[in-house]
BAVOPA-106265 format. One record per residue (C-alpha): x, y, z. Coordinates in nm, 2 decimals, always signed. Each point is the difference from the previous one (the first is absolute). Example, Ala and Ser with C-alpha at 12.3 -4.5 7.8 and 13.67 -1.06 7.14 Angstrom:
// BAVOPA-106265
+--------+--------+--------+
!     xx !     yy !     zz !
+--------+--------+--------+
!  +1.23 !  -0.45 !  +0.78 !
!  +0.14 !  +0.34 !  -0.07 !
+--------+--------+--------+
//
This chain:
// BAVOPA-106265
+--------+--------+--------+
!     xx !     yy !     zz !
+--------+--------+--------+
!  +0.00 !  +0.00 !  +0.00 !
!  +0.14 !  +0.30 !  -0.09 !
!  -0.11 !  +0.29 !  +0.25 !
!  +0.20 !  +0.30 !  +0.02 !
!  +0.02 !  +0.31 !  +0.27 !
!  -0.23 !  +0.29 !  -0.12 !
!  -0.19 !  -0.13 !  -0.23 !
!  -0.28 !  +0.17 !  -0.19 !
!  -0.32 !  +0.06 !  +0.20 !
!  +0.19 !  -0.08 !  +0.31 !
!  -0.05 !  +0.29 !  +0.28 !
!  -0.21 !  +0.21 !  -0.30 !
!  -0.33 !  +0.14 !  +0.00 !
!  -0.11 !  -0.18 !  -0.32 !
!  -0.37 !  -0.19 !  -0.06 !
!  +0.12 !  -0.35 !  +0.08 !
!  -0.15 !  +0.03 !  +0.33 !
!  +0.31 !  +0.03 !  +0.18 !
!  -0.17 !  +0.39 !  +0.17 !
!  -0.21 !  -0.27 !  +0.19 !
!  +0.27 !  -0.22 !  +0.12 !
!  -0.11 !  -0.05 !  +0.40 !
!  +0.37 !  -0.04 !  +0.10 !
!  +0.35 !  +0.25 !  -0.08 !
!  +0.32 !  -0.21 !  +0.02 !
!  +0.35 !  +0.10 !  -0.10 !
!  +0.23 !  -0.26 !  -0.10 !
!  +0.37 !  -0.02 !  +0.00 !
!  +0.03 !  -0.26 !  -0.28 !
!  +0.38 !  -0.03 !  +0.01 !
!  +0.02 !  -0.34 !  +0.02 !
!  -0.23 !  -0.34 !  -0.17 !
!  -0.23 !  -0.04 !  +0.27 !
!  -0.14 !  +0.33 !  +0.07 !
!  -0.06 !  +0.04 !  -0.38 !
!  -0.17 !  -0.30 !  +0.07 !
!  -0.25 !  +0.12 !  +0.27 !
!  -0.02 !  +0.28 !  -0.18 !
!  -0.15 !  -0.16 !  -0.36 !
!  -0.22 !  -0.21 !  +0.26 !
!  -0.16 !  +0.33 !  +0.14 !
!  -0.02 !  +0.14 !  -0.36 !
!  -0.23 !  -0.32 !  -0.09 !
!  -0.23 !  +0.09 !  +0.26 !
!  -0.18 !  +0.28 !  -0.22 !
!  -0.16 !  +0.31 !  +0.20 !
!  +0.11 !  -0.11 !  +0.36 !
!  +0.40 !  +0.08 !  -0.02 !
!  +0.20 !  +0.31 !  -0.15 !
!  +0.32 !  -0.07 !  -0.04 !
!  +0.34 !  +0.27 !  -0.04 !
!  +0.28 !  -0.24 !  -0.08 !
!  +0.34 !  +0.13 !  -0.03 !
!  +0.33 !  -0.18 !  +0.05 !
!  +0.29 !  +0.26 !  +0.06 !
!  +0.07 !  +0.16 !  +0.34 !
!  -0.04 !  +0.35 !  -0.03 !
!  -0.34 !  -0.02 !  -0.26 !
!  -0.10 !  -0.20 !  +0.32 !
!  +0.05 !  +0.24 !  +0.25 !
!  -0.19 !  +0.31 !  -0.25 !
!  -0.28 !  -0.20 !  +0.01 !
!  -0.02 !  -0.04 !  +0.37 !
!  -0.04 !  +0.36 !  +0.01 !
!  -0.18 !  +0.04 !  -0.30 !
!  -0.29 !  -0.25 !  +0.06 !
!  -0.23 !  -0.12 !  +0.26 !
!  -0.05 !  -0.39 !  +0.05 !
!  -0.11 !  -0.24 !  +0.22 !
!  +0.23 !  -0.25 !  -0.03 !
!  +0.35 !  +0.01 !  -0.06 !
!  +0.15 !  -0.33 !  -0.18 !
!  +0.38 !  -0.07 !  +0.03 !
!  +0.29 !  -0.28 !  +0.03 !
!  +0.19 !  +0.01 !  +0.31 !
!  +0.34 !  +0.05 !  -0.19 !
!  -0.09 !  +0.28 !  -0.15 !
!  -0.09 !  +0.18 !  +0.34 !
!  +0.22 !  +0.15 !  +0.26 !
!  -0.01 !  +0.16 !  +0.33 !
!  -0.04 !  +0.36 !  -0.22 !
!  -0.26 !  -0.09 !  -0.24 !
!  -0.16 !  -0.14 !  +0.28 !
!  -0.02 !  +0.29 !  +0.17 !
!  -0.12 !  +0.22 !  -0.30 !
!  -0.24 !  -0.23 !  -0.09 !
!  -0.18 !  +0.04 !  +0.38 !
!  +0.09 !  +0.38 !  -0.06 !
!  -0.09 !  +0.08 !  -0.34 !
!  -0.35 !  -0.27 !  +0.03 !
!  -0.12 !  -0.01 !  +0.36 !
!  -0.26 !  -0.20 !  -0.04 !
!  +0.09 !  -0.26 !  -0.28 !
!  +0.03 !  -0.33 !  +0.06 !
!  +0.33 !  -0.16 !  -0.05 !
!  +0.03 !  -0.33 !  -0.16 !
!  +0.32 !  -0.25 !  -0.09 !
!  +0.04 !  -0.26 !  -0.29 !
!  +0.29 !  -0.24 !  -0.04 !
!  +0.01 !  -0.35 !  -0.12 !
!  +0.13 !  -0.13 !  +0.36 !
!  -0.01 !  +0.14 !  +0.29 !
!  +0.27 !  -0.02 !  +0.35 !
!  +0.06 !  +0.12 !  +0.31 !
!  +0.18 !  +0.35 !  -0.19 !
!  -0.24 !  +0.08 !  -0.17 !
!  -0.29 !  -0.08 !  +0.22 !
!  +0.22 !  +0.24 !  +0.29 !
!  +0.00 !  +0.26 !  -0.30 !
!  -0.36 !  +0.00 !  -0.09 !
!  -0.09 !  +0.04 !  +0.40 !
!  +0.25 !  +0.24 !  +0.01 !
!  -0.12 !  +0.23 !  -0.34 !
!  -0.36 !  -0.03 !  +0.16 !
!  -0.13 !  -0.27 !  -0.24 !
!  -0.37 !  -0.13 !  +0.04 !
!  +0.05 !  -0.29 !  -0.20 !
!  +0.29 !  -0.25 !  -0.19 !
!  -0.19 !  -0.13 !  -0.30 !
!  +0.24 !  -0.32 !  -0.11 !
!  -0.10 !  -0.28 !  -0.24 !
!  -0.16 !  -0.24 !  -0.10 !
!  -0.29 !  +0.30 !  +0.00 !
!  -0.27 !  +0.00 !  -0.32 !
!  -0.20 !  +0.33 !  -0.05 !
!  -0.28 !  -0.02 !  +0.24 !
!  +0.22 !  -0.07 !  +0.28 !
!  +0.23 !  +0.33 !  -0.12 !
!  -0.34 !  +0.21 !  -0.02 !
!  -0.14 !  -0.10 !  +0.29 !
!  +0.29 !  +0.04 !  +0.26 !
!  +0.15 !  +0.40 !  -0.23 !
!  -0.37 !  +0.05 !  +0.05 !
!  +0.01 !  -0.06 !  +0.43 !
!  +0.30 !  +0.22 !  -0.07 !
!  -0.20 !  +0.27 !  -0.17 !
!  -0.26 !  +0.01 !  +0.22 !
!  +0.20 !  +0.01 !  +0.31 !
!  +0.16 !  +0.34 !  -0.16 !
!  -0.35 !  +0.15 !  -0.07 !
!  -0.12 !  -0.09 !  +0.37 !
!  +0.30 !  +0.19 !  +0.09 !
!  -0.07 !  +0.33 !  -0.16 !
!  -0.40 !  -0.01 !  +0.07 !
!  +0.11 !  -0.09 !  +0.34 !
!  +0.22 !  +0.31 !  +0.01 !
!  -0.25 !  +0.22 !  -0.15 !
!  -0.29 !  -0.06 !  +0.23 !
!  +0.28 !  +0.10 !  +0.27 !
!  +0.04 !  +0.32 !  -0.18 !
!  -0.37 !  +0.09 !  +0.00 !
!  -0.01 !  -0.07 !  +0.35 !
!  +0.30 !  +0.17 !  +0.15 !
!  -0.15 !  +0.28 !  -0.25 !
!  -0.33 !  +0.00 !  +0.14 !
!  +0.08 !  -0.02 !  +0.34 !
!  +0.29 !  +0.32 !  -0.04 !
!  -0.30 !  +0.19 !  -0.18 !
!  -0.27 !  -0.11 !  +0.30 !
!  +0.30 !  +0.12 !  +0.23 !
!  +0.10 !  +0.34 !  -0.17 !
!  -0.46 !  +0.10 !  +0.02 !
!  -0.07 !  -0.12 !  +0.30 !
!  +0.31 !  +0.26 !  +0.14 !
!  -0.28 !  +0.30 !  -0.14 !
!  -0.32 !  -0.13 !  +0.16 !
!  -0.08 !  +0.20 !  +0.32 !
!  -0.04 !  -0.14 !  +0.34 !
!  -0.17 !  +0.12 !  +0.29 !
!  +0.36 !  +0.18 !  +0.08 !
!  +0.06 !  +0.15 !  -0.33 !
!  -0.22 !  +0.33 !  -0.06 !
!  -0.18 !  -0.02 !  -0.39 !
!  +0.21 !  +0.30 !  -0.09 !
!  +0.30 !  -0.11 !  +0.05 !
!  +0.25 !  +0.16 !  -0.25 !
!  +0.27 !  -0.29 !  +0.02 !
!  -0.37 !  -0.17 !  -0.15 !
!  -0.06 !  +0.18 !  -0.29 !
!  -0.21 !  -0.11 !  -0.31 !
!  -0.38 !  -0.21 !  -0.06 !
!  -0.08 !  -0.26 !  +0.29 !
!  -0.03 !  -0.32 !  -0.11 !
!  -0.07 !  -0.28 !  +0.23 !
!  +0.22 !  -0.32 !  -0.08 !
!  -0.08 !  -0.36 !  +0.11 !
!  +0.28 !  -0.07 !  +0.25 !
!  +0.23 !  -0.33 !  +0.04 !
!  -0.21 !  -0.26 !  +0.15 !
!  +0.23 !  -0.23 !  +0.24 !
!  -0.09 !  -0.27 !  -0.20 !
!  +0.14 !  +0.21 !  -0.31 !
!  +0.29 !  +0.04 !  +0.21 !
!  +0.06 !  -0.30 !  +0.07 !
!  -0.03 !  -0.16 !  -0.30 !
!  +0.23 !  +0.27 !  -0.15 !
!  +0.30 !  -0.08 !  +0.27 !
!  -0.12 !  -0.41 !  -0.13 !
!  +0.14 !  +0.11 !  -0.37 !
!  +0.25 !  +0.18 !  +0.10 !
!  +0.17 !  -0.29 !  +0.25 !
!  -0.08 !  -0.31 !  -0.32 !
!  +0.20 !  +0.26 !  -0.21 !
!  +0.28 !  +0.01 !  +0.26 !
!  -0.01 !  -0.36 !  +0.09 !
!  +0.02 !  -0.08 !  -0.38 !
!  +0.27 !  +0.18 !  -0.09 !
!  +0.19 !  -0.13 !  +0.24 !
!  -0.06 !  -0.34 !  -0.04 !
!  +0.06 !  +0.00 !  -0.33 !
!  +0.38 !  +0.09 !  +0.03 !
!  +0.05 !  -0.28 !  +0.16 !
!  +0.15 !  -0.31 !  -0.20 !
!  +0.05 !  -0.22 !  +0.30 !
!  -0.23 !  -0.17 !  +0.17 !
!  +0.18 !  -0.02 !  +0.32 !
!  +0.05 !  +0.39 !  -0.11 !
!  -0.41 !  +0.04 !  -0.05 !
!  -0.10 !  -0.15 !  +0.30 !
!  +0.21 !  +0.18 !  +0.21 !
!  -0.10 !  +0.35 !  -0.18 !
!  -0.35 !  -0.11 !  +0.05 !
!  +0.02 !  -0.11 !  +0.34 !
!  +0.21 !  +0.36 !  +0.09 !
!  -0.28 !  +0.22 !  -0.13 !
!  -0.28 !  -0.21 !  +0.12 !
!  +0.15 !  +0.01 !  +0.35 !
!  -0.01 !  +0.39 !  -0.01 !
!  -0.38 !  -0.06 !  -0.08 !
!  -0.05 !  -0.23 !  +0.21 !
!  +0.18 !  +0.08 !  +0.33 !
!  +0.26 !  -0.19 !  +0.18 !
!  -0.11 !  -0.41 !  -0.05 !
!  +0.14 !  -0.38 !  -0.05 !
!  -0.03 !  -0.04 !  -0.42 !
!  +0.04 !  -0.31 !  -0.21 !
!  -0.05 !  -0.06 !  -0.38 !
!  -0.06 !  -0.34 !  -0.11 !
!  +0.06 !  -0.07 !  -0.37 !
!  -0.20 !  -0.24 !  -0.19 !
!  +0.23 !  -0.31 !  -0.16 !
!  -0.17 !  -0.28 !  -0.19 !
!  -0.23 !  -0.27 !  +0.12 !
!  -0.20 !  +0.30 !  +0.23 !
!  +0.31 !  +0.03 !  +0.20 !
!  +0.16 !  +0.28 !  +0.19 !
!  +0.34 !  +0.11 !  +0.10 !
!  +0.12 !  +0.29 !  +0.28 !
!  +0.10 !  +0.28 !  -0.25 !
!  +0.04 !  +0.30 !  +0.29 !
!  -0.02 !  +0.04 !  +0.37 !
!  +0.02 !  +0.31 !  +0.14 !
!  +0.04 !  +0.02 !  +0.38 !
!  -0.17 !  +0.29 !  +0.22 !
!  -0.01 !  -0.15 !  +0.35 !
!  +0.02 !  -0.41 !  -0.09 !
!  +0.31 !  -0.17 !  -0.18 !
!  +0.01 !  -0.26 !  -0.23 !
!  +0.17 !  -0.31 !  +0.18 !
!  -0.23 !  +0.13 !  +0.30 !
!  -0.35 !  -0.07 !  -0.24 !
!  +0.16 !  -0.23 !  -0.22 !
!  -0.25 !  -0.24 !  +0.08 !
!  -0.33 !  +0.22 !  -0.10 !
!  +0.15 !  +0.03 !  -0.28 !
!  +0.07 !  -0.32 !  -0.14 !
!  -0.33 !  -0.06 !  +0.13 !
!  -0.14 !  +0.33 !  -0.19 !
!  +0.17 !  -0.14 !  -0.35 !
!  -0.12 !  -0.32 !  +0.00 !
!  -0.34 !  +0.03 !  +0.14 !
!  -0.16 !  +0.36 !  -0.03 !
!  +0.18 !  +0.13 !  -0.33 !
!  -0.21 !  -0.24 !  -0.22 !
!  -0.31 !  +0.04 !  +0.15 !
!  -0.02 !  +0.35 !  +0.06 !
!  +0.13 !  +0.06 !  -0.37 !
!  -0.32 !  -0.17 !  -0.12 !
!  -0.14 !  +0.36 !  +0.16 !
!  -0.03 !  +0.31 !  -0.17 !
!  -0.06 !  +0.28 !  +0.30 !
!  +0.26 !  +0.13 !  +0.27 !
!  -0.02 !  -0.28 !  +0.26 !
!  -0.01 !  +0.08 !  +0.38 !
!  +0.08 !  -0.36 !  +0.20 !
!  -0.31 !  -0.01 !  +0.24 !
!  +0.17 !  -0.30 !  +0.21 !
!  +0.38 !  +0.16 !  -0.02 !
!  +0.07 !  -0.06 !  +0.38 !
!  -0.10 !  -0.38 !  -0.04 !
!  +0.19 !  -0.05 !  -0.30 !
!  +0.30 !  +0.16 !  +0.15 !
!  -0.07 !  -0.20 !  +0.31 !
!  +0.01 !  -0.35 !  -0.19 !
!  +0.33 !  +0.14 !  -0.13 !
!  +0.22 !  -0.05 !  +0.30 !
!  +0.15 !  +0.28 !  -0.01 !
!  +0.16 !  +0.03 !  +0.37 !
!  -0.12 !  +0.18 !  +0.31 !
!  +0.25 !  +0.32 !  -0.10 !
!  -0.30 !  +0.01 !  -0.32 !
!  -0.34 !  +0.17 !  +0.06 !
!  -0.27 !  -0.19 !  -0.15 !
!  -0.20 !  +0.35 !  +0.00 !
!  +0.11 !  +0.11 !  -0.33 !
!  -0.21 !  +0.13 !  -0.30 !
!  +0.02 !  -0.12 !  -0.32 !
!  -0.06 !  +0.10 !  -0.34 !
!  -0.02 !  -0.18 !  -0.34 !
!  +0.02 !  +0.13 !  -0.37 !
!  +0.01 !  -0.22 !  -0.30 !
!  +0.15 !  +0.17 !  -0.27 !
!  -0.15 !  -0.11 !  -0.34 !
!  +0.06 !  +0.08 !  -0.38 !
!  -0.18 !  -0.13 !  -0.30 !
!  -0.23 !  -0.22 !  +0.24 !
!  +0.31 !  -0.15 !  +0.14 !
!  +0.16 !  +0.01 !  +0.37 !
!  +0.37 !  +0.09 !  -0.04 !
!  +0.09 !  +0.10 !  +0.33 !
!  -0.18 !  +0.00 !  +0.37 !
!  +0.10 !  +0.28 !  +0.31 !
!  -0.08 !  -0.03 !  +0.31 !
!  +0.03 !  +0.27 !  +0.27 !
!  +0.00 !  -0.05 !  +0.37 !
!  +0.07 !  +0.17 !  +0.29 !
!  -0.11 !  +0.03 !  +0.37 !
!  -0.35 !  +0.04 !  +0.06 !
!  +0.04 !  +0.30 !  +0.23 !
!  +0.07 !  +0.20 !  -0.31 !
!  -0.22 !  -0.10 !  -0.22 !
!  -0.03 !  +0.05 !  -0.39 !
!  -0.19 !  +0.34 !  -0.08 !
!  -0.26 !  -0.03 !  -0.26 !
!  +0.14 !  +0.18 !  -0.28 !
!  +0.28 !  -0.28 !  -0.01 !
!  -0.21 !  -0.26 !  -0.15 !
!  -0.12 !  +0.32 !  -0.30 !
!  +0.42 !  +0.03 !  -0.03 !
!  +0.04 !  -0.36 !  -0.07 !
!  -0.27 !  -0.07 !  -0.22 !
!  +0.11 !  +0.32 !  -0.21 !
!  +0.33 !  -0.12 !  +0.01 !
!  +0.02 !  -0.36 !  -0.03 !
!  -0.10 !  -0.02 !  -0.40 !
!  +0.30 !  +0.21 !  -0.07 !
!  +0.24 !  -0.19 !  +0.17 !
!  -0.17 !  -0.33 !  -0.15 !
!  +0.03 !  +0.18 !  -0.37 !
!  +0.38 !  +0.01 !  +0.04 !
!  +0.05 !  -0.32 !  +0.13 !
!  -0.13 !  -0.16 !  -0.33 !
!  +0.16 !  +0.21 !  -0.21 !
!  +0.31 !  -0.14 !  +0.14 !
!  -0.11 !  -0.32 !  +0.02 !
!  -0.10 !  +0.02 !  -0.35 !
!  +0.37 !  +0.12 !  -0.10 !
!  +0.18 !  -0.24 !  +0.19 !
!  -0.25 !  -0.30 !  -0.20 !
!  +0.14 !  +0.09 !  -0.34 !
!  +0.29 !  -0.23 !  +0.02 !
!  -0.05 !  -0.23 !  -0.33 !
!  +0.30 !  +0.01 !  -0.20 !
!  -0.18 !  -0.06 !  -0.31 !
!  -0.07 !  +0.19 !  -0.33 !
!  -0.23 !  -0.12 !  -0.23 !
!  +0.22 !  -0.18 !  -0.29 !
!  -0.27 !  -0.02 !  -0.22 !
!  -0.40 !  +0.15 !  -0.01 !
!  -0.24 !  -0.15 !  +0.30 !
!  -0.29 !  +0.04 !  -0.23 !
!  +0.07 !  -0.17 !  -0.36 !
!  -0.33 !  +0.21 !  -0.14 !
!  +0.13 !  +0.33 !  +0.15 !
!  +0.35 !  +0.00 !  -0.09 !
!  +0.16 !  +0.31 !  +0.07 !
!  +0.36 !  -0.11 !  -0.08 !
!  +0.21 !  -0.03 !  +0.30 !
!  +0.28 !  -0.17 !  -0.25 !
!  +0.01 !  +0.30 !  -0.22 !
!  +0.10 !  +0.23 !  +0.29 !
!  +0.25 !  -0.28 !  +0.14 !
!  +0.29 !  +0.11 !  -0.23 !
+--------+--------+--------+
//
């Protein structure tokens, strides 16, 4: 198949439908298999618009010439400095890698560009439009996301700025520092408020999240500022393995160490995590003292200690459980549970989209087309 960069009624404004295409996506088609994905997006008529180039610098005019969701490239031909323009120059694009095989390298270097996905082969065309379209959609979540944010901080400066000239019973109707037509504007409800400060901490807690590569790194940036909401407590995250299992990914230690509650834990891990990730709500454990009891703890342990669940799910699916506990005499205040359920999606979003890095580790390229009737000549681009 012979497919070549910028070619006619590519990135165009021509009547072949392509002013309808649903998704932008700018491809840097140096190498076989990004032309590749790129001819497989350019079959899908009216859903893709493709800008391929294959030269450095045209690549790096287009990233500030253009807007697109998606942002399709091969891990050799990005370093730490395109990386950084690329986040720069398109904030909200969605970067995605292509190579034939993928290691450790360039797993580490897609984590570390900011990559959302590693497509590598065997992959036919629905599975390439499906997961560039998760990619896309992610991107335009982002900047609706980030819009409604803007009305609202806009809105609520704008409420702020006319409620400053409406009168009170201390402020006499002539007042000069009050000039101008009265106009009496609805003022921020608390629940406005507090839904407001809601956006405003998901944004926070997102973004900084999402710099984190790591797990180990996530979970203890997650754990940090959900201690700040939270208060001083006890924290662990369970992480979901196969076969509905669950492993001790963080403890944090307010007033109980480890070794001392080693045994609720275990005991946590292998009996509450899967049944309380079969739950969707904030859990508080209504018989806390008689499960810490049966724990055997020691005589140095109260038994009078409050505890609080949170399954963290994504896609329908139970990646991670927390639980935190701490003495009964200082007990959880009720916003904490509205924290954590805010919270906990976010922190379950970035965990898969690690996980779902770290699972593209087939070293396999397709040597020939997966679909004999929808040949799109994988040989051809071999050479």
């Amino acid at each position: 198949m012979n497919f070549e960069p910028e070619m006619s009624g590519m990135n165009t404004n021509s009547s072949n439908g392509m002013t309808d295409s649903k998704y932008r996506v700018l491809v840097y088609a140096s190498r076989p298999e990004t032309l590749t994905l790129a001819a497989l997006l350019e079959a899908a008529e009216g859903t893709y618009r493709c800008t391929v180039v294959n030269d450095d610098e045209e690549f790096r005019r287009r990233l500030l010439a253009i807007r697109c969701e998606v942002i399709l490239v091969a891990p050799d031909d990005v370093d730490l400095e395109l990386a950084n323009d690329i986040r720069r120059l398109q904030p909200h694009a969605s970067m995605v890698f292509a190579a034939p095989s993928v290691g450790v390298e360039d797993l580490t270097k897609a984590m570390q560009a900011g990559a959302v996905d590693f497509l590598n082969g065997p992959l036919n065309a629905e599975e390439v439009e499906d997961r560039i379209s998760l990619a896309a959609a992610r991107s335009i979540e982002m900047v609706e996301r980030e819009e409604r944010m803007h009305r609202l901080r806009t809105l609520s400066r704008r409420i702020d700025a006319e409620s400053e000239c409406i009168p009170d019973a201390e402020t006499p109707v002539d007042d000069p520092d009050c000039m101008g037509p009265l106009t009496i504007q609805p003022s921020v409800t608390p629940g406005d408020a507090a839904r407001l400060d809601e956006v405003a901490m998901c944004s926070e807690f997102r973004t900084l999240v999402r710099q984190e590569l790591d797990v180990e790194d996530l979970l203890r940036t997650a754990l940090e500022y959900l201690l700040v909401k939270t208060g001083p407590t006890n924290a662990a995250i369970y992480l979901a393995g196969g076969d509905e299992s669950f492993g001790l990914g963080a403890y944090v230690n307010f007033d109980l160490p480890r070794k001392a509650v080693e045994p609720m834990l275990k005991r946590l891990c292998d009996e509450a995590c899967p049944a309380i990730s079969e739950h969707t709500d904030v859990l508080r454990f209504e018989d806390a003292n008689e499960f810490i009891a049966e724990c055997d703890l020691g005589s140095e342990i109260s038994t009078d200690i409050e505890m609080v669940a949170v399954p963290c799910h994504f896609d329908g699916e139970c990646l991670a459980v927390m639980f935190l506990f701490r003495s009964a005499a200082e007990p959880f205040e009720e916003f904490v549970a509205q924290t954590l359920d805010a919270l906990r999606e976010i922190l379950a979003e970035q965990l898969a989209t690690l996980i779902r890095v770290h699972n593209r580790m087939e070293n396999a390229w397709p040597e020939e087309a997966v679909d004999e009737e929808d040949d799109l000549g994988w040989d051809d681009l071999a050479a």
